[in-house]
MILO-765505 format. One line per 2 residues: number of its first residue (from 1); for each residue x, y, z of N, C-alpha, C. Coordinates in steps of 0.1 Angstrom, whole numbers, plus 2048, in hexadecimal, padded with zeros to 3 digits. Layout:
BEGIN
NUM = X/Y/Z/X/Y/Z/X/Y/Z  ... $
END
This chain:
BEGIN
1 = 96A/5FD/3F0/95E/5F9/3F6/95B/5EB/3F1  951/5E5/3F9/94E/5D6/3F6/94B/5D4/3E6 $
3 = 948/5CB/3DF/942/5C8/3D4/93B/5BC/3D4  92C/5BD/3CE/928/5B3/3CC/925/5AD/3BE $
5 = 92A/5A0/3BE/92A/598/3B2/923/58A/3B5  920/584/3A5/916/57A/39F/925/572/3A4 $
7 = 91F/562/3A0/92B/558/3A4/933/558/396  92F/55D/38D/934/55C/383/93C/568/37D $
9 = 935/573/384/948/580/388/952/576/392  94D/571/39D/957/572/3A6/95F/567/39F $
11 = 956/55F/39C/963/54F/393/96D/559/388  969/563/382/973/56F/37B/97B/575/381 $
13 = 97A/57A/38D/981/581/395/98C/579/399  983/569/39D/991/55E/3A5/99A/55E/397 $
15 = 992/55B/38E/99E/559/384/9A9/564/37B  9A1/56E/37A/9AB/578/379/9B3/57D/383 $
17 = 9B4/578/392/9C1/57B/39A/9CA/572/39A  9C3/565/398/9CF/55C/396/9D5/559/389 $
19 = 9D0/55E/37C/9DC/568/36E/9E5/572/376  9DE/578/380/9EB/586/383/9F4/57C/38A $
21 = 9EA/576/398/9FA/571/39E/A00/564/392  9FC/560/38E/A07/554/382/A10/55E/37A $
23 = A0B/56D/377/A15/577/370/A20/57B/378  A1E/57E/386/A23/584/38F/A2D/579/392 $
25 = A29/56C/396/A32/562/399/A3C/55E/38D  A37/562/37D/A41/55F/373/A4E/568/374 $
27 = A4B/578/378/A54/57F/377/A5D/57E/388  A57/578/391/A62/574/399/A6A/567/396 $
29 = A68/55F/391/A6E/555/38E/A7C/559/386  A79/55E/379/A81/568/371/A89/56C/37C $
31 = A8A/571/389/A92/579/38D/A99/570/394  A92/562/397/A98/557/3A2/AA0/552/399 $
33 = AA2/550/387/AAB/549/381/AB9/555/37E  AB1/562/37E/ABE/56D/37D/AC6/56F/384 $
35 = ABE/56C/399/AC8/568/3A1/AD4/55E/3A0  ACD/556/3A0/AD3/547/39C/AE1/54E/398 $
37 = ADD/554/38A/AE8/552/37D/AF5/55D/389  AED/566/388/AF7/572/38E/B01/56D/39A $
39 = AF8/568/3A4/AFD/562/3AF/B0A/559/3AA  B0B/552/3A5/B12/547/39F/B21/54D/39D $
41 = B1C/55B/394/B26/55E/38B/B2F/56E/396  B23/573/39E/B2A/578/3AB/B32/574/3B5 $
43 = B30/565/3B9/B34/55E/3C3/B44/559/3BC  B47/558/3B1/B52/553/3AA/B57/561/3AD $
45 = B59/56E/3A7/B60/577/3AA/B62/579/3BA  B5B/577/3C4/B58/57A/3CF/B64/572/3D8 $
47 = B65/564/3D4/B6D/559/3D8/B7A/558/3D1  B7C/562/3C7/B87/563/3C0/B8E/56D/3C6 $
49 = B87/578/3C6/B90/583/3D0/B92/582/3E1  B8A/578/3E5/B8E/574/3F3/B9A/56B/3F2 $
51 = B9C/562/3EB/BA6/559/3E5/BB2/564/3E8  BB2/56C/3E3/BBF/577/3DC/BC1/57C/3EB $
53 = BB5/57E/3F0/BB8/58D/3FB/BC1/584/409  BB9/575/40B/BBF/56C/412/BCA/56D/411 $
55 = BD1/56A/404/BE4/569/406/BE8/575/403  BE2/581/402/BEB/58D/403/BEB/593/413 $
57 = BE1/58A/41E/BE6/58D/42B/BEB/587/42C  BE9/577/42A/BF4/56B/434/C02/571/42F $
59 = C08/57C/421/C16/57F/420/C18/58B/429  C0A/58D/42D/C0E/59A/43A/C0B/597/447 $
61 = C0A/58D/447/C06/589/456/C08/591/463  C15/596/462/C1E/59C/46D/C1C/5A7/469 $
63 = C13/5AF/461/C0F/5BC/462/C00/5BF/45C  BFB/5BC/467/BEE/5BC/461/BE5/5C7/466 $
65 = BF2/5CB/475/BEA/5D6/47C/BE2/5CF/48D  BDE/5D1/497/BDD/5C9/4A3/BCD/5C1/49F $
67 = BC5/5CF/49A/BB4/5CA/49B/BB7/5BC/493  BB8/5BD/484/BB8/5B6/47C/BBF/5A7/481 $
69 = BCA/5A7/484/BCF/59C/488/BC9/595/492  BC1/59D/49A/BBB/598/4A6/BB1/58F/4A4 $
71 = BA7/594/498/BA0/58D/494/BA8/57E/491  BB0/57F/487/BB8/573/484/BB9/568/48D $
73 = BC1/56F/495/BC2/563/49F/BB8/55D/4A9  BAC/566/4AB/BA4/564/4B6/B98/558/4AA $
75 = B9A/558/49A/B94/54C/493/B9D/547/492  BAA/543/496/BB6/53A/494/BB4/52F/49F $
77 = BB3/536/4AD/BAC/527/4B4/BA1/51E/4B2  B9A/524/4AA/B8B/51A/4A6/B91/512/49B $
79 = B96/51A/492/B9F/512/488/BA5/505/488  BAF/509/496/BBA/4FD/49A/BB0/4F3/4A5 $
81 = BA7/4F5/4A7/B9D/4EB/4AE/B99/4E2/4A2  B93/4EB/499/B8D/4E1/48C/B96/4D9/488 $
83 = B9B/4DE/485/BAE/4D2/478/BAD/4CC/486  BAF/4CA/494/BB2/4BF/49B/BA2/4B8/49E $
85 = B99/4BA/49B/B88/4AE/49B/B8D/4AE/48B  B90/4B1/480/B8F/4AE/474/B9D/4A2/470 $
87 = BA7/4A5/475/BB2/49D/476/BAE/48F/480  BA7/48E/487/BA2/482/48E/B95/47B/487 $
89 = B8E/480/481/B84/47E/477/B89/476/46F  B93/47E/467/B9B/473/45C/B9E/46B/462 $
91 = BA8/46A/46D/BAE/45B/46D/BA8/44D/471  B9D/453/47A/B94/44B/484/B85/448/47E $
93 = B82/451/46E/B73/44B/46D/B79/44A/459  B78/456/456/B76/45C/449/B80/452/441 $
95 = B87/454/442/B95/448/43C/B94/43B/43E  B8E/431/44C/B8B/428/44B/B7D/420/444 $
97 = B73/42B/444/B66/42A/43D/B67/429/42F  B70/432/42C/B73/431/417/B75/42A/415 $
99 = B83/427/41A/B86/419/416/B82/40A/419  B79/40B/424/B72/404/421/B65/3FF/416 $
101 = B63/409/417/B59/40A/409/B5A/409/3FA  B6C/40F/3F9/B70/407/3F0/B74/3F5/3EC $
103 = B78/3F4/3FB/B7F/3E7/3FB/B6E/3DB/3F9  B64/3E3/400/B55/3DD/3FD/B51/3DB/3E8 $
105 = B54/3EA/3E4/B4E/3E8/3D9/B5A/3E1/3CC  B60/3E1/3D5/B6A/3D7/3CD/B6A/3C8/3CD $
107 = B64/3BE/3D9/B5F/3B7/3D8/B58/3B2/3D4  B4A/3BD/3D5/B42/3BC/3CB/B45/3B8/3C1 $
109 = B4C/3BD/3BA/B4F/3B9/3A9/B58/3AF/3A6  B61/3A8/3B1/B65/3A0/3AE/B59/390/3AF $
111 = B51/396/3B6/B47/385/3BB/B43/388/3AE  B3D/392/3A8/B35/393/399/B3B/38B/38D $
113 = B47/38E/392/B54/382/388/B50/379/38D  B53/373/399/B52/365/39D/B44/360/392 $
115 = B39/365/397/B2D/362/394/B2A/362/385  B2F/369/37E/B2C/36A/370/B3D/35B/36B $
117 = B48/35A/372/B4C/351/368/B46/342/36F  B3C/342/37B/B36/335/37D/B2B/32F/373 $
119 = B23/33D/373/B19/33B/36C/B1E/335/357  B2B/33C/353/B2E/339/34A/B2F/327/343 $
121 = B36/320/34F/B35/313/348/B26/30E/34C  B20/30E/352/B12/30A/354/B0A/30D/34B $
123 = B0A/317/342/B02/31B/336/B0C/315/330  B13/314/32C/B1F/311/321/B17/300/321 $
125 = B1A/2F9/32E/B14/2E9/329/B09/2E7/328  AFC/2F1/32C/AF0/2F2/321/AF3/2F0/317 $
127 = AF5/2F8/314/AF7/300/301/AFA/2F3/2FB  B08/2E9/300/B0C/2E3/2F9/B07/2D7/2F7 $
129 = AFE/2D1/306/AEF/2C9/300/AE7/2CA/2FB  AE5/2D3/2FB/AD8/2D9/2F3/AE0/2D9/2E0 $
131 = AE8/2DF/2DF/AF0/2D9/2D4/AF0/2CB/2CE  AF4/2C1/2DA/AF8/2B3/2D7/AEC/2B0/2D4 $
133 = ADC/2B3/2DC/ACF/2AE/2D9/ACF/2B1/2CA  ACF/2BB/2CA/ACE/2BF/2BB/AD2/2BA/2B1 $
135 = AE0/2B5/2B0/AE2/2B2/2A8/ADE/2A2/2A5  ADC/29D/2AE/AD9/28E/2B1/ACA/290/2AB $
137 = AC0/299/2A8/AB5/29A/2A7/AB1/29B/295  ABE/2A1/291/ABE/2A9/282/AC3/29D/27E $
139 = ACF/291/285/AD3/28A/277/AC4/27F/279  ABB/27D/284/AB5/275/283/AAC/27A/27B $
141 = AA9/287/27A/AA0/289/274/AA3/28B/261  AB0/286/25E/AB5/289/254/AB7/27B/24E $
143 = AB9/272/256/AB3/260/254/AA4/260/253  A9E/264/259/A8F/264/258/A8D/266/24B $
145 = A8E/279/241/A8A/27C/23A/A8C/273/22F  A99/270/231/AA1/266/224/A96/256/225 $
147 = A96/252/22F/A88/246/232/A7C/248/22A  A78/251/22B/A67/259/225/A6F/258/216 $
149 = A79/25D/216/A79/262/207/A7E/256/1FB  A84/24C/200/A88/23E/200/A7A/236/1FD $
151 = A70/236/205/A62/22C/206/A54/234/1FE  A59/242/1F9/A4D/248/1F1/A51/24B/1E1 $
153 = A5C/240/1DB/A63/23E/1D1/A53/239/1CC  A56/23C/1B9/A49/232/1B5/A40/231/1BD $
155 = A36/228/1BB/A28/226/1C3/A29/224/1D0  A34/226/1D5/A39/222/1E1/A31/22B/1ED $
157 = A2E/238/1EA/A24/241/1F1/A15/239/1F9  A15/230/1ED/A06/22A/1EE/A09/220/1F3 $
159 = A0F/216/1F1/A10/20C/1F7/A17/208/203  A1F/212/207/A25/217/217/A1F/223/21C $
161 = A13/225/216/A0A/232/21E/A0F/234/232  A0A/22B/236/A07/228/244/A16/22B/249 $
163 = A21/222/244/A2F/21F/248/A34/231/245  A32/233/23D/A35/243/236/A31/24C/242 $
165 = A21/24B/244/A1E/253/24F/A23/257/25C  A28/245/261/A2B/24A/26E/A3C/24D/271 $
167 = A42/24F/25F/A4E/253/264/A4D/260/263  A3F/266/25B/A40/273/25B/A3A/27C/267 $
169 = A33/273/270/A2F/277/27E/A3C/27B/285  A48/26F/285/A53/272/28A/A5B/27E/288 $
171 = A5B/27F/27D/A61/28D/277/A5D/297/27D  A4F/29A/27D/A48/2A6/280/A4C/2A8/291 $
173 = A4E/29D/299/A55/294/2A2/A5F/29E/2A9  A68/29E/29E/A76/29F/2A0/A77/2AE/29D $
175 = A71/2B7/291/A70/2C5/28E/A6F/2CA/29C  A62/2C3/2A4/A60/2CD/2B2/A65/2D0/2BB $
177 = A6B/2C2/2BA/A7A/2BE/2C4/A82/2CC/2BD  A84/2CB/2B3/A8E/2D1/2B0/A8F/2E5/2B0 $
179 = A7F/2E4/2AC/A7D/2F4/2B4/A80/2F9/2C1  A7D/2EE/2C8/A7B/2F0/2DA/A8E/2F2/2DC $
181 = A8F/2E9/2D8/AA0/2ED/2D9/AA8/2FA/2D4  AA1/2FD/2C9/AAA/30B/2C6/AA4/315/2CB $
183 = A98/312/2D7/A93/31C/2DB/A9B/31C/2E8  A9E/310/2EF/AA7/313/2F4/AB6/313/2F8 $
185 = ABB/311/2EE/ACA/31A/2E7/AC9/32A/2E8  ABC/32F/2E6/AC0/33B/2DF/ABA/347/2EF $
187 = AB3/33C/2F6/AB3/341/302/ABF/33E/30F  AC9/336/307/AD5/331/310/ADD/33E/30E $
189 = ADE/341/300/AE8/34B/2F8/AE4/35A/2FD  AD3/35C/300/ACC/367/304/AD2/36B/314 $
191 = AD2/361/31A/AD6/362/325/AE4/364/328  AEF/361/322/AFB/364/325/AFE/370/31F $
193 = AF8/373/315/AF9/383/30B/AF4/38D/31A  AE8/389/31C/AE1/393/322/AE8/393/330 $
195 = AEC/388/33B/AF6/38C/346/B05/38F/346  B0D/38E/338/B16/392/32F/B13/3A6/331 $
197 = B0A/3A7/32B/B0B/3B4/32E/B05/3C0/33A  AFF/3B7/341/AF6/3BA/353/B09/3B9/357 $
199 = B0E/3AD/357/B1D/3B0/35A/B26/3BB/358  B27/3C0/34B/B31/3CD/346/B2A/3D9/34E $
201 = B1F/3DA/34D/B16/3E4/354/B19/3E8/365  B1B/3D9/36A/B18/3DA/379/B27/3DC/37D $
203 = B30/3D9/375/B3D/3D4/374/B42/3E6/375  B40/3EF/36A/B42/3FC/366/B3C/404/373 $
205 = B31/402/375/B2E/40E/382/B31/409/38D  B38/3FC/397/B40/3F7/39D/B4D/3FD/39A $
207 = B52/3FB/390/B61/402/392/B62/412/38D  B57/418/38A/B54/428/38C/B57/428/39F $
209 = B4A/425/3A5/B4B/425/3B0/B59/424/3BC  B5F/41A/3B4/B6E/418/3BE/B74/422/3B8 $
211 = B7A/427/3AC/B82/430/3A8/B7C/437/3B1  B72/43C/3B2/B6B/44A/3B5/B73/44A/3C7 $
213 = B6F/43E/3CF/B6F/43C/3DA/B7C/439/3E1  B85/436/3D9/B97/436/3D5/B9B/441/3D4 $
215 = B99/449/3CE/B9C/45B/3CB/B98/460/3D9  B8D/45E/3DC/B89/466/3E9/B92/462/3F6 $
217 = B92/456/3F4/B9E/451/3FE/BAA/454/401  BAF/457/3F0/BBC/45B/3F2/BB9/46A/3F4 $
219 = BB0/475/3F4/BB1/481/3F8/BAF/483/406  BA8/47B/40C/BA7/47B/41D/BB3/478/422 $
221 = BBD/470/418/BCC/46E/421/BD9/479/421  BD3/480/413/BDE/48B/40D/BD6/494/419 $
223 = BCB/495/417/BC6/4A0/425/BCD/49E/433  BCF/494/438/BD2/48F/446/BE4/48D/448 $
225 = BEA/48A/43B/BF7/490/43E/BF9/499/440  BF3/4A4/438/BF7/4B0/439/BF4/4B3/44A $
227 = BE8/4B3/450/BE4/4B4/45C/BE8/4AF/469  BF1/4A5/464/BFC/49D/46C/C06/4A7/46E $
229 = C0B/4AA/467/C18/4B6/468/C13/4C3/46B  C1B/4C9/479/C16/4D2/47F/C18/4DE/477 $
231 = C21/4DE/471/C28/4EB/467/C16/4EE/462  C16/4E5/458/C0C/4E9/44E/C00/4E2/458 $
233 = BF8/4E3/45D/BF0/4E2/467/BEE/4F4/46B  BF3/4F6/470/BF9/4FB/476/BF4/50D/469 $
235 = BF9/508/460/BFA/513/456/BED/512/450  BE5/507/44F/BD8/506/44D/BD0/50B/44F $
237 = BD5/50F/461/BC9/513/46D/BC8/522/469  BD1/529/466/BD5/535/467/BCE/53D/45B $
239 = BCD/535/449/BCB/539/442/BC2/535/445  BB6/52B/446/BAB/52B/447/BA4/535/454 $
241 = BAD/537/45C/BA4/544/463/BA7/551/45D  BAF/552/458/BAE/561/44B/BA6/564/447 $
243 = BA2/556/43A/B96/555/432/B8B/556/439  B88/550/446/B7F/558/44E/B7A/565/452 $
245 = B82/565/456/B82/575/459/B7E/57E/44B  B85/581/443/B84/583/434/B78/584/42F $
247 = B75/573/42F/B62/56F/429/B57/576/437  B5B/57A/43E/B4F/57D/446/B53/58C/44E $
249 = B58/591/446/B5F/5A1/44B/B4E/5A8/444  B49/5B5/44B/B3F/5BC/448/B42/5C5/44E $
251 = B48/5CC/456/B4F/5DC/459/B5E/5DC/458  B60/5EA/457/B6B/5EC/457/B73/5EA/464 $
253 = B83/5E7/45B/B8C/5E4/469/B98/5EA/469  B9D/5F1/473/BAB/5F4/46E/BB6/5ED/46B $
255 = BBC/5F0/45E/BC5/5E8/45C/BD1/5F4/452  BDC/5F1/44D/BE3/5F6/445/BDD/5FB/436 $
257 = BE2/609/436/BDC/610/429/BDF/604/41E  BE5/600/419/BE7/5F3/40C/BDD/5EC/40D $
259 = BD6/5E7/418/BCF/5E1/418/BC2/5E1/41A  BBD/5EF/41B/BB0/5F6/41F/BA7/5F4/414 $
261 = BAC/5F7/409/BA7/5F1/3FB/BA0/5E4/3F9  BA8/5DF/3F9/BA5/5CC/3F7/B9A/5CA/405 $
263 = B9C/5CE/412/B93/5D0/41A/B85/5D4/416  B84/5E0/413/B73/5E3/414/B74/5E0/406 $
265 = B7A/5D8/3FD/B71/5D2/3F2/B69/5C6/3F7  B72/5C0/3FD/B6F/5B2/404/B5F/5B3/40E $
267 = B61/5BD/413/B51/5C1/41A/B49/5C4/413  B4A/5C5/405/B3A/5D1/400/B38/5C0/3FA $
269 = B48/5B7/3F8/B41/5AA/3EE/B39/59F/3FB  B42/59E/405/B39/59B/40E/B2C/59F/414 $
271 = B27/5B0/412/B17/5B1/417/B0F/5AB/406  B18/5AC/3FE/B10/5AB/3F1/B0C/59C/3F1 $
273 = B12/590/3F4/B12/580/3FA/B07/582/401  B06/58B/409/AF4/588/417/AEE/58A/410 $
275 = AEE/599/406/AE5/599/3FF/ADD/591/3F4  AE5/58C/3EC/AE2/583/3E0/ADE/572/3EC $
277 = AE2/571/3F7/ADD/565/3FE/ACD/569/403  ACD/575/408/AC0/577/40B/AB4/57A/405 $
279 = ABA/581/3F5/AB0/581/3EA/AAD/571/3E3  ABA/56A/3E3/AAF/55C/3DE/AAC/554/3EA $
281 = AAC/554/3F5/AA2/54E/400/A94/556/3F8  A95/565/3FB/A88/56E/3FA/A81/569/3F0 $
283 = A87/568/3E0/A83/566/3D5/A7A/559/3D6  A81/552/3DE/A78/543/3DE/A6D/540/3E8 $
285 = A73/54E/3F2/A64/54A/3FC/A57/552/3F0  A58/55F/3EB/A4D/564/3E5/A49/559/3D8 $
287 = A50/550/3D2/A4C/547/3CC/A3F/53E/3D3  A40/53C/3DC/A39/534/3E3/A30/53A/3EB $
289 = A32/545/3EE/A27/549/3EF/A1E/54D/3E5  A22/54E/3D9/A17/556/3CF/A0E/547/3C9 $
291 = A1C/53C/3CA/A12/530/3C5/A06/52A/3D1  A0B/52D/3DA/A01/526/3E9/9F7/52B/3E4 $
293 = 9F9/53E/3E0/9E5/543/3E0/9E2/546/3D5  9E8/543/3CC/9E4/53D/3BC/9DA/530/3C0 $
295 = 9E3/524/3C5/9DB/518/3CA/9D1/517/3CF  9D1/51F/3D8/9C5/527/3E3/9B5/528/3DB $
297 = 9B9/534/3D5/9AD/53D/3C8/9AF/52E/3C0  9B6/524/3BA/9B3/51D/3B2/9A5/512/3B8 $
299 = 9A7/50E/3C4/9A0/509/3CE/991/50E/3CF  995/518/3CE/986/523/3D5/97C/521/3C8 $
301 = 986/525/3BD/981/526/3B3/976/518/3AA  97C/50C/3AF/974/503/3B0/968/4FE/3B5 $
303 = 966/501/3C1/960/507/3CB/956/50F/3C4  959/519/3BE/94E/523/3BB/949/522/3AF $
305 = 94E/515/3A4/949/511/399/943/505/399  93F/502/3A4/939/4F4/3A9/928/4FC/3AC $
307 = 929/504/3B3/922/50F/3B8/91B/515/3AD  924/519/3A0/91C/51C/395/914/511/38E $
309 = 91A/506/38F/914/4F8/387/904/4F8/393  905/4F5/39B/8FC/4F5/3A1/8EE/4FE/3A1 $
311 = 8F3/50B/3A0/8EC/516/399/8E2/515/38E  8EA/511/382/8E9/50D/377/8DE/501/373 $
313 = 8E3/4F7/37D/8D9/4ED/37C/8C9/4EB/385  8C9/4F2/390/8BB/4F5/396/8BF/505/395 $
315 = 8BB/508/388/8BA/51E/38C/8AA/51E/38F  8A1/512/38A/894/519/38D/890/516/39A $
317 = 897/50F/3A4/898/50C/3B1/8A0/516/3BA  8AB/51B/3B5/8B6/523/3BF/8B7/530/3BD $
319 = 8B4/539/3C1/8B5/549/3BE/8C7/548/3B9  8C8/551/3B2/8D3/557/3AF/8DA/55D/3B8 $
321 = 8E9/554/3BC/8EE/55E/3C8/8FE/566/3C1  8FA/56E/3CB/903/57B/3CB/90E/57A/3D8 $
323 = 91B/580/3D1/927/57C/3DF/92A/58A/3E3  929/591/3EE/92F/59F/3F0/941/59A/3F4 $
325 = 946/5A0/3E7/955/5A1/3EA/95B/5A8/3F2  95F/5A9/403/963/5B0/40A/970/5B8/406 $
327 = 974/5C4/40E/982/5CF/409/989/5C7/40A  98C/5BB/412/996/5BA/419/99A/5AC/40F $
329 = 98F/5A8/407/992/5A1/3F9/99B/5A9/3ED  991/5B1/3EE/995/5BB/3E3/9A2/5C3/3E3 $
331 = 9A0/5C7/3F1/9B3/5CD/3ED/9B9/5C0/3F1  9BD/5B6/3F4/9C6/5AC/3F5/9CB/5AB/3E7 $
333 = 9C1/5A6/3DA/9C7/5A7/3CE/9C7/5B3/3C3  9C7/5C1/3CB/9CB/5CC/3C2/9DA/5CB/3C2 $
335 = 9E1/5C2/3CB/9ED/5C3/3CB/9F6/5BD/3C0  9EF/5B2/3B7/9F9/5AD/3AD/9FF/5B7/3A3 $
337 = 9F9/5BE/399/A00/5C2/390/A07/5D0/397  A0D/5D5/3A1/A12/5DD/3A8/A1D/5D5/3AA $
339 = A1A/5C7/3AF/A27/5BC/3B2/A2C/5B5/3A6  A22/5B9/39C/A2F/5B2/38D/A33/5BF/389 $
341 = A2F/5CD/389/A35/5D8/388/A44/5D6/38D  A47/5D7/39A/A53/5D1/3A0/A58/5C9/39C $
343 = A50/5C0/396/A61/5B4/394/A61/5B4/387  A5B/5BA/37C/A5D/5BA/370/A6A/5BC/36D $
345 = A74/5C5/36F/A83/5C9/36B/A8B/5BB/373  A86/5AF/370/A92/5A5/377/AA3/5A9/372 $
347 = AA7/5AD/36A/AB1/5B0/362/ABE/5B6/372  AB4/5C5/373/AB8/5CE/37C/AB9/5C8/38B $
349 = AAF/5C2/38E/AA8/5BB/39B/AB8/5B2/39F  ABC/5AA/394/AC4/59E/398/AD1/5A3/399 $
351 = AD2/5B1/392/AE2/5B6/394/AE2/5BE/3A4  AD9/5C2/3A7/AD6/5CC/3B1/ACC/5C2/3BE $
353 = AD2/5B8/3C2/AC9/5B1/3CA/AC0/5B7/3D4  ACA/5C2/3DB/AC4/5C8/3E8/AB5/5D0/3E1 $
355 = AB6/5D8/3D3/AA7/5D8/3D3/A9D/5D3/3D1  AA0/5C2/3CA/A97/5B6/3CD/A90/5B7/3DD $
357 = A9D/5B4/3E2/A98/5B8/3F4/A8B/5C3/3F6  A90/5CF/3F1/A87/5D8/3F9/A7D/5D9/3F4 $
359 = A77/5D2/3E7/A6A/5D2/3E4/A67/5C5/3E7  A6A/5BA/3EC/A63/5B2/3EA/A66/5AB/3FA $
361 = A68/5B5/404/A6A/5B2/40F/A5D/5B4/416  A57/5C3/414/A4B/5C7/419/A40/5BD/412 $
363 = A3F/5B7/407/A36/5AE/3FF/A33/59F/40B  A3F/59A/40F/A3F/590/416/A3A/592/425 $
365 = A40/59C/42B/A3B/5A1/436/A2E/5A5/43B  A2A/5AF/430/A1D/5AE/42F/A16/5AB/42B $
367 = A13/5B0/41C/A0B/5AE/411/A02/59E/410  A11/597/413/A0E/585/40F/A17/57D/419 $
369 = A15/586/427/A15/57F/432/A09/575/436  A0D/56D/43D/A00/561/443/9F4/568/445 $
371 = 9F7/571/44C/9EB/57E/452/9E3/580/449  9E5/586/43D/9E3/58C/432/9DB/583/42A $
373 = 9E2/574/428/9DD/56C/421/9CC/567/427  9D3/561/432/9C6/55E/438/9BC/566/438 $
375 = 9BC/570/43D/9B1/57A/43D/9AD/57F/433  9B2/57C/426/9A9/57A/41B/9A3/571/418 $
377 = 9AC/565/418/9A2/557/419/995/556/423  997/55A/42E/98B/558/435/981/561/430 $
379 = 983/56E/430/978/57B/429/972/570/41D  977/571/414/976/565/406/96A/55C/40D $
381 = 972/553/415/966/549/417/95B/54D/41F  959/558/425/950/558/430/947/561/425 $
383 = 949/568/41D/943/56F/413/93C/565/40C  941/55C/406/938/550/3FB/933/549/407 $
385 = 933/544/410/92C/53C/41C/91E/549/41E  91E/554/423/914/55E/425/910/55E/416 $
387 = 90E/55B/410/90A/55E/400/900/54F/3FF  908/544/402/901/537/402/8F6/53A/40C $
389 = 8F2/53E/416/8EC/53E/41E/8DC/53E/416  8DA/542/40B/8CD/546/405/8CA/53B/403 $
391 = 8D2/52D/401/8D0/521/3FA/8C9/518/408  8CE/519/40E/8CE/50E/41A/8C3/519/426 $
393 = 8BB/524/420/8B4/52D/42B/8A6/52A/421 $
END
């Protein structure tokens, strides 16, 4: 039955469902990384024994029984359709686009050359004026010093005061000169260090790219020979409609006792593939749903602490309101710890997908269908809106 609460149960209430669903969403998660792992490590045995079962028909080909073979061949024409749009593919887009893209990023790296040994003598005859300034600056300033030190002999200080001075103006002259220059030396030398190694950089993931784009090229050609020759063409079509058949077998077929075995294993691994595909779709839709109405109640919840603030600051103005929490609030969130009951054993959950499925199929369907959601949200709001009404009447 309904319940009525202060705004300061119901800000408790929002916040203790959204602990359950952030609990409830932790222990699905858990299960979405144990998929993950399982899936991974199923799908390798899964694709190993279809590997096997494939060439133990193509060596029975001619006895496989009428059903079985039927299949074969009736996916052998779609087969020999594909290798002939895939065989035209190569020659006419896929092979000339690579290699173009090689023969592009190869260029690339050669203009990089071009441009890094242009740029080299051009900083090189900086450097080396800037050098020649220099040195032209140090021996004068090395005649200078020897001048001052020549004319401030004996009393010579005093009586060439003036003449002393303004060779020592010059000096001071020539130091500045001579800073400015090794500031720029060392921004000549900065600059070729620093596009010196923008070079090896751009130079290295350039010729990553063409190896990479070279390889590819040469496997589109080894593909397209082979596809050229009708033999193996031909034999291509045939095994890859096996493997077909094989990977997407889910009832039984008649075929030869030897092989009835390797058969219905091949089906229980194939329904067990829908399965584990349809548990992590599932796993990740209830992810998202539990965060949307976590986000939801996080939303509301602001909403109704704004409402308390307000309260708080004119109480001797505003009567104290009261929210009647409708059923249809209240059983919406009796459902969390029933729903982390369920997913608590992830362990078991992720070996056994299909019972993932059956508990957590009815959850999405109904429980935390749109339907479901909404019509809590709206109850919710239309409950605190009829509650505000005392404020604004």
């Amino acid at each position: 039955m309904p319940r009525t609460v202060s705004l300061e149960q119901l800000n408790d209430f929002l916040l203790e469902n959204r602990r359950k669903i952030n609990a409830v969403g932790r222990e699905v998660e858990e299960i979405q990384v144990g998929f993950n792992s399982a899936f991974v490590e199923f799908k390798a045995d899964h694709d190993a024994q279809l590997a096997r079962l494939t060439e133990t028909l193509l060596d029975k080909l001619d006895n496989l029984g009428p059903e079985l073979r039927s299949l074969i061949d009736e996916r052998a024409v779609e087969e020999r359709r594909f290798l002939a749009r895939r065989r035209t593919e190569l020659r006419e887009e896929l092979i000339p686009q690579t290699q173009a893209e090689a023969d592009t990023v190869l260029a690339q790296a050669q203009e990089q050359v071009k441009a890094l040994r242009q740029l080299n003598p051009r900083l090189n005859e900086r450097e080396e004026r800037y050098k020649a300034q220099r040195d032209a600056l140090e021996t004068k300033l090395a005649q200078l010093n020897a001048e001052i030190s020549q004319r401030s002999r004996g009393l010579g200080f005093i009586t060439r005061f003036i003449s002393i001075a303004g060779l020592d103006r010059q000096r001071h002259r020539i130091l500045g000169q001579l800073e400015i220059l090794a500031r720029d030396l060392k921004e000549v030398r900065e600059e070729w260090q620093t596009r010196q190694q923008e070079f090896q950089i751009e130079q290295e993931a350039l010729q990553g790219q063409w190896r990479e784009l070279s390889l590819k090229a040469a496997e589109l050609k080894r593909e397209l020979t082979c596809l050229d020759d009708d033999v193996q063409r031909e034999a291509l079509a045939v095994k890859r409609a096996v493997r077909h058949v094989l990977d997407n077998l889910k009832e039984r077929v008649p075929c030869p006792g030897d092989l009835r075995p390797g058969l219905e294993a091949m089906i229980e691994l194939n329904i067990k593939t829908d399965t584990y595909q349809e548990g992590l779709g599932t796993v990740g839709g209830l992810i998202a749903l539990l965060d949307s109405v976590g986000k939801g109640l996080g939303s509301f919840q602001t909403s109704v602490e704004g409402l308390i603030g307000e309260q708080r600051m004119h109480g001797e103005f505003l009567p104290r309101l009261q929210v009647r929490l409708p059923d249809a609030v209240i059983a919406f969130h009796n459902q969390w710890d029933g729903l982390r009951a369920k997913m608590h054993d992830d362990a078991r959950l992720c070996a056994h997908p299909a019972e993932f499925l059956e508990a957590a199929r009815p959850v999405i369907q109904r429980d935390l269908s749109d339907e479901a959601i909404n019509n809590m949200f709206n109850h919710l709001g239309q409950a605190l809106t009829e509650a505000t009404r005392k404020w604004r009447g």
